[in-house]
Backbone as numpy.savetxt, mean C-alpha at the origin, in Angstrom:
# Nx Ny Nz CAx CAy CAz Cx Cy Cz
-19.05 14.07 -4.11 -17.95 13.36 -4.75 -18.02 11.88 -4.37
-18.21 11.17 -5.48 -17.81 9.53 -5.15 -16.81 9.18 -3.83
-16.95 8.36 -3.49 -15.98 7.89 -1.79 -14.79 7.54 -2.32
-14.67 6.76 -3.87 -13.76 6.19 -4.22 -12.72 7.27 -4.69
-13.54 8.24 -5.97 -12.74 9.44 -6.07 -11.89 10.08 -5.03
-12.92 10.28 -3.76 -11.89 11.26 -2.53 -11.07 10.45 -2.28
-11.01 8.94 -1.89 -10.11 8.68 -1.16 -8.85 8.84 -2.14
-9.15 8.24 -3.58 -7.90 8.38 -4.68 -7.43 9.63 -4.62
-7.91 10.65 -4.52 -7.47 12.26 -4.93 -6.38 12.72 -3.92
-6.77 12.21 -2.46 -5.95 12.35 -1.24 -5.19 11.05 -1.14
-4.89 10.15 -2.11 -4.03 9.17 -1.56 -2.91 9.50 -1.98
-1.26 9.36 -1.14 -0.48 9.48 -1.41 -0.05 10.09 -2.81
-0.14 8.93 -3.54 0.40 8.89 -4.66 -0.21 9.33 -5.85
-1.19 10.08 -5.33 -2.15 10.65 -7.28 -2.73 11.99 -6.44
-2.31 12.26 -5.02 -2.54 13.32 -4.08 -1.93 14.69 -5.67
-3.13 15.75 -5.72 -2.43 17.21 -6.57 -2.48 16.73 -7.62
-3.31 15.31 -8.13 -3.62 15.31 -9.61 -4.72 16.31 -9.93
-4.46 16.94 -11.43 -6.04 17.63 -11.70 -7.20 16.44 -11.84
-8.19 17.40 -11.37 -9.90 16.59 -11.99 -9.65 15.45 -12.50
-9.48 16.07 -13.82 -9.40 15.10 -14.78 -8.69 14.12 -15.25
-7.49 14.17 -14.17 -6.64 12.64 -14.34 -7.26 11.73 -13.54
-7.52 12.54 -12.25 -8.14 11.73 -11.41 -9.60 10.71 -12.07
-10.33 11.45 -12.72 -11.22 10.84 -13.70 -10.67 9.91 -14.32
-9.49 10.08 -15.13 -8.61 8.83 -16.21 -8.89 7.64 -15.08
-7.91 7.70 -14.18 -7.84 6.82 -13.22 -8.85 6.04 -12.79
-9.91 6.64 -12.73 -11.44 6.06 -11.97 -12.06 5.58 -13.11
-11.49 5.82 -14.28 -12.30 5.24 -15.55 -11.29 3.87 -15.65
-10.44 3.39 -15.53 -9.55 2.19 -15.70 -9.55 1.25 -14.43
-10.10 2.08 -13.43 -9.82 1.12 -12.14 -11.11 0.35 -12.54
-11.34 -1.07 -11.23 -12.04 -1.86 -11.42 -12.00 -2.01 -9.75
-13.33 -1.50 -8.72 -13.66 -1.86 -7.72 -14.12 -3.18 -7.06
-13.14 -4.02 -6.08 -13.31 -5.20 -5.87 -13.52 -4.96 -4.27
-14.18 -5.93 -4.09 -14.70 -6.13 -2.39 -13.32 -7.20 -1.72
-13.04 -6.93 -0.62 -12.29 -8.33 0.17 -12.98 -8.57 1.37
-12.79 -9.78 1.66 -13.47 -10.34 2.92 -12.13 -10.35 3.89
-12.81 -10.22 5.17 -11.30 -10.59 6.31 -10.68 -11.46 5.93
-9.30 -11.87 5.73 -8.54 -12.72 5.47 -8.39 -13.28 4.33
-9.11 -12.51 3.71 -9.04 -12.73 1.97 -7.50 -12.54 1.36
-7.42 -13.56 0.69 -5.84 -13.30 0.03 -6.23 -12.37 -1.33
-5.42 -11.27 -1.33 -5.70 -10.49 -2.50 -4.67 -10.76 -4.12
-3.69 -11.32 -3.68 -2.31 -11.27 -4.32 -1.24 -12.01 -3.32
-0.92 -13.03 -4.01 0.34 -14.24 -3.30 1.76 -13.66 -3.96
2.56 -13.64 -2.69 3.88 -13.84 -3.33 4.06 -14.61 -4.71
5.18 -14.12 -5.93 5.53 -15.06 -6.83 4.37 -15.07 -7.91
2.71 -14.25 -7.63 2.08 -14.25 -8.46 2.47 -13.41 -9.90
1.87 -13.60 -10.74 2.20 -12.22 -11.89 1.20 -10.95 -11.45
2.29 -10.68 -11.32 1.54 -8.53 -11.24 0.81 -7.97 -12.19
-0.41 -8.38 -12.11 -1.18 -7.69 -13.47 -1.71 -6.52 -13.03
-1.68 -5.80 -12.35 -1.88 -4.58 -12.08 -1.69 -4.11 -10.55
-1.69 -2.86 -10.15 -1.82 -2.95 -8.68 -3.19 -2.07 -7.87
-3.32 -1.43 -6.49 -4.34 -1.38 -5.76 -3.98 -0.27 -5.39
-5.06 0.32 -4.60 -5.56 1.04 -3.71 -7.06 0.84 -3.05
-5.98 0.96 -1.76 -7.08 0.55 -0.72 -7.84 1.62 -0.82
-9.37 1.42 -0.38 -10.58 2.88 -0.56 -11.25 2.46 0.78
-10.99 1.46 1.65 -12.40 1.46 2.46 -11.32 -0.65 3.54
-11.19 -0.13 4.74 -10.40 -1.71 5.74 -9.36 -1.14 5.83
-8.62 -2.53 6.00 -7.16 -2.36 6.42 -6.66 -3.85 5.40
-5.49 -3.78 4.89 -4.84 -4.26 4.73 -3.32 -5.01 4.34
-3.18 -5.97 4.97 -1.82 -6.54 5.47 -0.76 -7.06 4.16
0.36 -6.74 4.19 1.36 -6.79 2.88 2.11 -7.57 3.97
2.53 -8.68 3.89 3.94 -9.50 4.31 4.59 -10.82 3.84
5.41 -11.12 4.10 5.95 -12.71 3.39 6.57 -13.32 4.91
6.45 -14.92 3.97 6.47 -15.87 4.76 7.96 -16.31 4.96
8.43 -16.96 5.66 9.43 -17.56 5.95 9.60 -19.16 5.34
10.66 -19.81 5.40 10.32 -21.44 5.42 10.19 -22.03 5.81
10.18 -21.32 6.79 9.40 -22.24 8.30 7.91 -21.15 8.79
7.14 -20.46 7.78 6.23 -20.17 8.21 5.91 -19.30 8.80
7.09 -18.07 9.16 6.91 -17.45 9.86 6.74 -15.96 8.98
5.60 -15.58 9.90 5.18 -14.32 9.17 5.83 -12.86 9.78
6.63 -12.68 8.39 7.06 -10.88 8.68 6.24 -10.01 7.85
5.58 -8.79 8.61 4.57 -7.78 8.23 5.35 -6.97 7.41
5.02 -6.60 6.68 6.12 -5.45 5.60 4.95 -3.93 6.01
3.70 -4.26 5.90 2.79 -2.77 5.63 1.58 -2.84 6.52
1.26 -2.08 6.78 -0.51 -2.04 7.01 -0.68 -0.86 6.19
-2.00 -1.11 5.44 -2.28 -0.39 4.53 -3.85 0.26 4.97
-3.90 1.73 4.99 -5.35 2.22 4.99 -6.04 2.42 3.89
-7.37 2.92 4.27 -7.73 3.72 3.02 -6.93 4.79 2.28
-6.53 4.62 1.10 -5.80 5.92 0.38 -4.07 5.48 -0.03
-4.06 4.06 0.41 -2.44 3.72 0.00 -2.48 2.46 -0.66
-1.75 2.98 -1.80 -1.29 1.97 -2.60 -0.06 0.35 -2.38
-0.59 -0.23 -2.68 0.43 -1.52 -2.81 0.33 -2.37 -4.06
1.11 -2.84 -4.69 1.92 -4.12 -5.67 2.25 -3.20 -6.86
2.43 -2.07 -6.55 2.68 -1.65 -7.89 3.84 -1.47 -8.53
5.42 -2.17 -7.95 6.43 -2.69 -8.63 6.32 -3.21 -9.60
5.46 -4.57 -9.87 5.40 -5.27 -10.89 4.76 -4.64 -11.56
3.92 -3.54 -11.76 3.00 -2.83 -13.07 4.60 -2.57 -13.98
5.42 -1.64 -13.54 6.55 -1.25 -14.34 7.74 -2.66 -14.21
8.08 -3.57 -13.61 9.03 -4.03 -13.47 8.71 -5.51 -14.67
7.06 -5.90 -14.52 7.05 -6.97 -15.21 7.15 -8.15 -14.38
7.38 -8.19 -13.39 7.83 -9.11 -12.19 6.41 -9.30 -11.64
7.16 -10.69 -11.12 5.96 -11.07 -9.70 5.62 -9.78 -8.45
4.75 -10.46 -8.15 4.67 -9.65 -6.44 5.33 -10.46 -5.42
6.51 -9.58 -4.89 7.62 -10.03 -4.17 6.71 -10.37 -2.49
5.55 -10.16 -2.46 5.24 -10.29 -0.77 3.44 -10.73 -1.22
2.71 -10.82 -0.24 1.87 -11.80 -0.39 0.95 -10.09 0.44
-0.58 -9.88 -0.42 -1.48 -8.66 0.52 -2.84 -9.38 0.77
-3.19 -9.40 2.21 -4.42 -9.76 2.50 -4.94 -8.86 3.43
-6.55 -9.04 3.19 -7.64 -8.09 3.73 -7.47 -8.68 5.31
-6.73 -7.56 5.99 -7.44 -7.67 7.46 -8.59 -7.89 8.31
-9.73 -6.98 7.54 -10.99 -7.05 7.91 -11.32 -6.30 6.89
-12.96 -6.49 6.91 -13.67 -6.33 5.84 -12.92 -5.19 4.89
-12.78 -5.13 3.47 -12.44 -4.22 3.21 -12.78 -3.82 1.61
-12.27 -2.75 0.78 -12.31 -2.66 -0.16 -11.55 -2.08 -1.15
-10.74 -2.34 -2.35 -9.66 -2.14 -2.99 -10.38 -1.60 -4.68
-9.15 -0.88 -5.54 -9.17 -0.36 -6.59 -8.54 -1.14 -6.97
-8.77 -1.88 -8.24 -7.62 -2.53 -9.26 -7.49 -1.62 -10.05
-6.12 -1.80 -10.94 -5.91 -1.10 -11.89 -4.72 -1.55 -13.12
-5.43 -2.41 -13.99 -4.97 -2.97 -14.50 -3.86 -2.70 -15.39
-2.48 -3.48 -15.25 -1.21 -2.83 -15.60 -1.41 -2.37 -17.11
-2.05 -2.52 -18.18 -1.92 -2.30 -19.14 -2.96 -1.18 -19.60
-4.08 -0.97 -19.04 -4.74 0.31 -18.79 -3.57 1.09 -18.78
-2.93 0.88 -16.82 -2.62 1.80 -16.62 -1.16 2.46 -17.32
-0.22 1.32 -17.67 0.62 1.83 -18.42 0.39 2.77 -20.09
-0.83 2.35 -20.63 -1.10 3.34 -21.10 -1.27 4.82 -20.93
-2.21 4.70 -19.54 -2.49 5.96 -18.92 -1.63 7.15 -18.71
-0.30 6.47 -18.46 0.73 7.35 -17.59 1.78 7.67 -19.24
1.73 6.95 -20.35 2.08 7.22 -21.42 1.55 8.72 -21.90
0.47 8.81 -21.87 -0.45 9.81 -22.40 -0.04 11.03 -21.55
-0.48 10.60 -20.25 0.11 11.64 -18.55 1.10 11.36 -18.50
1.92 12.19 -18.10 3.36 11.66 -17.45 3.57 12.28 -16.27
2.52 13.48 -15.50 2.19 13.91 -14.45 1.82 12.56 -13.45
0.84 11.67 -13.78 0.70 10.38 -13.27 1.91 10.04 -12.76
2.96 9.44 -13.61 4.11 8.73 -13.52 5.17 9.50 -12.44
4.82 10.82 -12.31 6.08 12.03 -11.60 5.89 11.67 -10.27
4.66 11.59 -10.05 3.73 11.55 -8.55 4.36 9.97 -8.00
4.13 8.94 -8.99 3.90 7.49 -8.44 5.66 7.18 -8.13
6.37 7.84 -9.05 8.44 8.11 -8.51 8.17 8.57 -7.44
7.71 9.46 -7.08 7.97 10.37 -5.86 7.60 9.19 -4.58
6.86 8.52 -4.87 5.81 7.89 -3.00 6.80 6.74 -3.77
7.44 5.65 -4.99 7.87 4.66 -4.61 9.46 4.96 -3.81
9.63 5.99 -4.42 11.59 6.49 -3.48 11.43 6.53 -2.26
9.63 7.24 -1.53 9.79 7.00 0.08 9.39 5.71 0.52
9.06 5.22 0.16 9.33 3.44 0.12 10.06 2.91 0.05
11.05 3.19 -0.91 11.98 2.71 -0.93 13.21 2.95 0.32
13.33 4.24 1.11 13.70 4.50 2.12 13.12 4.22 2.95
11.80 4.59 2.89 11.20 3.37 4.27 11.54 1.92 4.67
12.05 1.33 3.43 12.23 -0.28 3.84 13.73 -0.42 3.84
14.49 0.85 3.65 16.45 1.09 4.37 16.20 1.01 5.74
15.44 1.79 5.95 14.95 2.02 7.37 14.60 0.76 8.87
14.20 -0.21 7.71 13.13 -0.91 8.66 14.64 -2.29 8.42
14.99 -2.61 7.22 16.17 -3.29 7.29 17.26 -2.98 8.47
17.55 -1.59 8.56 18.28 -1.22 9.37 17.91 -1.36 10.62
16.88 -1.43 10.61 16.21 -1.42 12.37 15.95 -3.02 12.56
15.67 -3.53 11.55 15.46 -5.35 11.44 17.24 -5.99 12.01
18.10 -5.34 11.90 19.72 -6.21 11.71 19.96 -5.07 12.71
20.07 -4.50 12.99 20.55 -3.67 13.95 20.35 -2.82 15.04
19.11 -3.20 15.23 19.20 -2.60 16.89 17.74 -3.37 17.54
18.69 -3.60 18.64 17.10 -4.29 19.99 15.91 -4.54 19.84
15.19 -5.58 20.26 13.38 -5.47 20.12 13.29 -4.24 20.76
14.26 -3.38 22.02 13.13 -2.86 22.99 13.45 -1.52 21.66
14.65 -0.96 21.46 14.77 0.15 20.35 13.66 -0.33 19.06
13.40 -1.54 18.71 12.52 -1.08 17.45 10.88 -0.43 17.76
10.95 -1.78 19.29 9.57 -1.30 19.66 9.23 0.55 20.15
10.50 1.10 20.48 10.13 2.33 21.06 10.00 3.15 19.43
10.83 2.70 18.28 10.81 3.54 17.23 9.45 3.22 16.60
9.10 2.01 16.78 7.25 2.21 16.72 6.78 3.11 17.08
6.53 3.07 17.90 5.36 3.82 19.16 5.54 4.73 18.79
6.99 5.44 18.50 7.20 6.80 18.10 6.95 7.26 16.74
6.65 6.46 15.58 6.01 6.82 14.40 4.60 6.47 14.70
3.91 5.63 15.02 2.49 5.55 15.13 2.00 7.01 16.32
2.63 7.03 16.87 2.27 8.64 17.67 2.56 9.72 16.72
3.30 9.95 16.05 3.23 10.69 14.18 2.13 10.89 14.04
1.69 9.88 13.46 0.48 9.34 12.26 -0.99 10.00 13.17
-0.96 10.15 14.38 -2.41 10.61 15.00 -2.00 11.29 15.50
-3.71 12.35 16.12 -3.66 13.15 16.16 -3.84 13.52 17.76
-4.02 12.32 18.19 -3.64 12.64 19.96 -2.00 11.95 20.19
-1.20 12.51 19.76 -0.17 11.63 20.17 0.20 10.74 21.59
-0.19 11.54 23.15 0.25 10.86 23.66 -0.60 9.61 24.35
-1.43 9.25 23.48 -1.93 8.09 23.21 -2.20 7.32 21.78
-1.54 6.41 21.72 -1.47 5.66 20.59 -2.22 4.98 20.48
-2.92 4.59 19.05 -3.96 3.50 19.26 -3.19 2.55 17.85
-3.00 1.37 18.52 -2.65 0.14 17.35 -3.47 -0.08 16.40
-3.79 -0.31 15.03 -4.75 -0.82 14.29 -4.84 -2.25 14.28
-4.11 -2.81 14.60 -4.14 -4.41 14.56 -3.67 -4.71 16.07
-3.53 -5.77 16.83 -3.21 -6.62 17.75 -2.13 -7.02 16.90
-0.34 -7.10 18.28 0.57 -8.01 17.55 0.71 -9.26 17.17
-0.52 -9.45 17.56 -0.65 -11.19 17.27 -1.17 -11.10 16.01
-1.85 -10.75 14.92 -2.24 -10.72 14.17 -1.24 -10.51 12.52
């Protein structure tokens, strides 16, 4: 199986498509390379389609007006980002760049809004992962305005010990300086 296929088939959001959507999909995407620190998509740009990461890491956050950078995501292989603006018509509200070397799926909004016209299995899947997003970032608001560095930092540690599979060692993907 193509690398690009598996990672799409198991990513979140098209995760329990049949074969053959998954095919639709891989026939409309458009595979792009990023370099470390590559800007992929600026805040305020037009959303002409959105991504999935297949291969790095990369960083979703916005700036302040004085410059200061808040992280919204780290993104692996298999998770999607900017894909508000495919349905909303809108800019991209946050700015995504390649951490280190990496590599992304485009998928161009008008492909894909066709796509999911035809499928509407597509469209069931991509509701489902934006609503836990959408609670994910109640979450992080709530923890942003209301409680301690040392409480957010421990509610870190305690979802990144989740996510692997030795929990009682955590391993960071990035440095907080970064």
């Amino acid at each position: 199986m193509h690398p690009a296929k598996q990672i799409l088939s198991k990513s979140i959001l098209f995760a329990g498509l049949p074969e053959a959507d998954t095919d639709s999909l891989l026939g409309i995407a458009v595979e792009k390379p990023v370099a470390a620190g590559e800007v992929i998509f600026s805040e305020n740009e037009e959303g002409k389609g959105f991504y999935v990461a297949i291969e790095g890491l990369i960083k979703i956050y916005k700036l302040s007006p004085e410059g200061k950078e808040q992280i919204l995501h780290m993104l692996e292989p298999g998770e999607t980002f900017g894909e508000v603006p495919v349905f909303s018509g809108e800019a991209f509200p946050a700015t995504a760049q390649g951490v280190k070397k990496s590599r992304v799926l485009f998928f161009p909004r008008r492909d894909f809004r066709n796509l999911i016209v035809k499928n509407p299995s597509v469209a069931m899947n991509m509701l489902a992962i934006l609503s836990q997003r959408l609670r994910h970032f109640t979450v992080q608001v709530e923890n942003l305005s209301l409680k301690e560095v040392s409480s957010r930092l421990a509610g870190y540690l305690l979802l990144r010990s989740e996510e692997q599979e030795q929990p009682e060692r955590i391993k960071l993907n990035i440095s907080k300086g970064t």
